[in-house]
N, C-alpha and C positions, 0 to 999 in steps of 0.2 A: 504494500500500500504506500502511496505518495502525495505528500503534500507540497506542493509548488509553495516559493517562497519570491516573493519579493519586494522582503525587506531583509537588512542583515543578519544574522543569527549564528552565532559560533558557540555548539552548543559547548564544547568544553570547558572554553571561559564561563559561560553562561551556569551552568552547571556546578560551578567550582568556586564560584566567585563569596561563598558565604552567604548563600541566601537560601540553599536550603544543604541540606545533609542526608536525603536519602538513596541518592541516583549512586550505578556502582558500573563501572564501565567497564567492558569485555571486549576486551580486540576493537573493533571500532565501532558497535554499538553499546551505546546505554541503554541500563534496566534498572527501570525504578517505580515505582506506585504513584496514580494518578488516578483522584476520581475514585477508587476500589477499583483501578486495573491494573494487570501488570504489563508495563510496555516496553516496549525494543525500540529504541530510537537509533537513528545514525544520520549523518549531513552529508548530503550527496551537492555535486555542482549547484544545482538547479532550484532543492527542495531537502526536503526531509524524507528520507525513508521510515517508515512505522510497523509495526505490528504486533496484535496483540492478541489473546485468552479467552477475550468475552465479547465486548460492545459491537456492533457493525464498523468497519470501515470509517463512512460517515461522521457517525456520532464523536469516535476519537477524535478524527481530522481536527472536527470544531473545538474540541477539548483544548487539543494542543495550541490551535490559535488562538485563544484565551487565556491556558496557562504560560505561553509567552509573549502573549502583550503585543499579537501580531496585530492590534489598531494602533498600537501607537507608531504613528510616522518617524521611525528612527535617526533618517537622513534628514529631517528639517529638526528634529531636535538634537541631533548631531551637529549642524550647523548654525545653530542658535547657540549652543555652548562652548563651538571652537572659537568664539569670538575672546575668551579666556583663555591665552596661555598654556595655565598648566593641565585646561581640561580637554586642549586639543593637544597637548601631547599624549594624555590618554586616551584618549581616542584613537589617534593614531597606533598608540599600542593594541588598543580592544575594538575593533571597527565593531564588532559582533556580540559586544557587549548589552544585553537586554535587561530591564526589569521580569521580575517573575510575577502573577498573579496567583497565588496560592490560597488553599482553604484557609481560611482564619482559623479554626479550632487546630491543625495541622502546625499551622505557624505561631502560635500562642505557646504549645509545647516547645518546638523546636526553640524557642526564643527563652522559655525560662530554663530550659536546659544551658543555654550557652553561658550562663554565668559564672564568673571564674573559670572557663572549660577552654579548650582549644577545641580546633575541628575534628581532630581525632577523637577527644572523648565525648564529644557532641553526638557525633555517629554513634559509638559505640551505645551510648543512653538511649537515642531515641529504636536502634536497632534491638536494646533490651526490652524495652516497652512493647513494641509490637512483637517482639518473638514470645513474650509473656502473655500477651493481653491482647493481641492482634488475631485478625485475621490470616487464611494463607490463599494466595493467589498459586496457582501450579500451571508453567506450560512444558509439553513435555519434560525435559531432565533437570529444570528451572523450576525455583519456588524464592519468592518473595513474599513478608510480612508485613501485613498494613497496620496502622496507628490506630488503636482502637477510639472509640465515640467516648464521648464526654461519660456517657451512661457507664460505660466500662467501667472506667478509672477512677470513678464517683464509688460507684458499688467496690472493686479491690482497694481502696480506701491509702493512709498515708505510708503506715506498716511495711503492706507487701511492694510500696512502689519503693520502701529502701532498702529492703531486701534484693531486689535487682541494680544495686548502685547508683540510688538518683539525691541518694543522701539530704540534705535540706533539703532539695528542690524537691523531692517527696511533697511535701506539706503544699506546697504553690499550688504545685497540678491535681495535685489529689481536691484544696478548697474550690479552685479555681474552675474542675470538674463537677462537683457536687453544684456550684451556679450555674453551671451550662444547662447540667441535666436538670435541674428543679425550674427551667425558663427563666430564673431571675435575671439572665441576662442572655442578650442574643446578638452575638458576635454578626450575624450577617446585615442586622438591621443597623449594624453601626457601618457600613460602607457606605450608607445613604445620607448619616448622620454629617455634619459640618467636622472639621478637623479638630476645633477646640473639644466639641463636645463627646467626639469619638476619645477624643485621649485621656478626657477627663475622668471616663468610665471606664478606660484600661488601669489607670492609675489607682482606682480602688481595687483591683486585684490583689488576692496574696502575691505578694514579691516582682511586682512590676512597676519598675520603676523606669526613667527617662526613655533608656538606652532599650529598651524591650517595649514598650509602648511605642518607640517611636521605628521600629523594626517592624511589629505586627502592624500599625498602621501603613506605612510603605509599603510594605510584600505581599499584603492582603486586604486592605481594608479601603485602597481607589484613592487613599491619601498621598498624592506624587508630590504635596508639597512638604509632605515629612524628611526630616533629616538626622538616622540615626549617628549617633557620635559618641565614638570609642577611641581609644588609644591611639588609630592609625590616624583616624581624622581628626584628633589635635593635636595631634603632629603634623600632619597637612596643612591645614592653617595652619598653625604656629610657625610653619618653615617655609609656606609658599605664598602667604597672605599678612604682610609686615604691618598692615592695617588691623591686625589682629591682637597684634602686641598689646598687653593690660589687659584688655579682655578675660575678665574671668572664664573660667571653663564653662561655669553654670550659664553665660549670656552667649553662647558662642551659637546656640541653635537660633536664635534670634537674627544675630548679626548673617548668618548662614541663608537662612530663610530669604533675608533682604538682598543679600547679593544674588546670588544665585536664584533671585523671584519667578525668572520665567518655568525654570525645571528644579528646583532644590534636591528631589528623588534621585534622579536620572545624575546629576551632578556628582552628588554624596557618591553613588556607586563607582562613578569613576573613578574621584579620588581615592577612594578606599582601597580596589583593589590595585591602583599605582604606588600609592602611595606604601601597602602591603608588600607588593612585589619588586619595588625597587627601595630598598633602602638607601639612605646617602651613607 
């Protein structure tokens, strides 16, 4: 099956950049869950090759041009942000660098996972969870683990989720799932919500603070003018942006937001994974 492309898309970058942690790549295609499927991806000239377990044809196709943000016009906002320096040198390094749209309950975990973690032990957490508590997708001699429903991880409660190595962050996903599942809160109805008021109700979460609210809004939640900010990216500004200087850490999503108004989202990624991958 194939999906014609055109717009950029390098899934590798794309895939690796820290914005999600389940895809696991095999000779030259990736295999990872999407939706409850399991899928075979790889990047041909043209398009994307796919295929998959379950769905039609069809039905994926449109999956995948949603979960990579194939509306958004890459090359105009590509050239909206080469007008910056250091964000058309990244570019020039990641032409094919995309936003992800991802489930919000999917990215809510993976995001309180990531604290204090590196990407290896990011993986390794959310791969316990669903090997625990997941589903299993099988195609022939292949089988991949899905992330279970709020309801799951609400009912196996904080206990058994430290039992598999999630240590505090047990307590986050386990509270955090008991409000999913009880409807006190509905992660999807916040994509529609305005950006202060979406953040404002991530923020009362167990253990979601700046840098994880401002991830789940970006990656899932339609908020492109979010800007999460981590170590890489204030040392990005701080080292590329001399108007930055005094700025406390805590006003720097602000000052971010303003500069970078037209794309703040699309921006942040850039820097991040340049700024990650080239050290000075």
């Amino acid at each position: 099956m194939f999906l014609p492309l055109n717009q950029p898309l390098d899934l590798d970058i794309t895939l690796e950049s820290g914005q999600t942690f389940q895809w696991q790549k095999q000779g030259n295609w990736w295999i990872g869950p999407l939706n409850g499927n399991m899928i075979y991806l790889q990047k041909l000239p043209r398009g994307l090759e796919f295929f998959t377990n379950t769905k039609p044809s069809s039905r994926i196709a449109a999956i995948l041009e949603d979960y990579f943000r194939l509306d958004d016009d890459l090359n105009v906002i590509q050239s909206c942000l080469s007008e910056d320096k250091h964000l058309a040198k990244a570019i020039s390094q990641y032409p094919g660098l995309r936003l992800l749209r991802q489930d919000p309950w999917e990215c809510l975990i993976t995001f309180l996972c990531s604290q204090n973690s590196n990407m290896k032990r990011i993986k390794k957490m959310l791969q316990n969870i669903a090997m625990t508590f997941g589903s299993v997708s099988v195609h022939e001699n292949e089988k991949i683990h899905i992330l279970p429903s709020p309801e799951v991880l609400a009912e196996a409660g904080e206990q058994k989720l430290r039992e598999i190595g999630l240590g505090y962050r047990a307590k986050y996903i386990s509270e955090s799932a008991k409000l999913i599942a009880t409807q006190q809160l509905n992660l999807n109805w916040l994509k529609t919500a305005h950006y202060e008021t979406a953040k404002s109700i991530l923020l009362t979460l167990p253990g979601v603070g700046e840098k994880v609210a401002e991830c789940v809004l970006l990656f899932s939640l339609e908020k492109l003018n979010a800007f999460p900010i981590d170590r890489w990216i204030q040392r990005a500004l701080k080292e590329w942006y001399p108007e930055t200087h005094g700025i406390p850490n805590k006003d720097l999503l602000q000052w971010a937001q303003r500069h970078f108004k037209a794309h703040p989202g699309y921006s942040q990624q850039y820097l991040f994974l340049s700024r990650r991958t080239n050290p000075l």
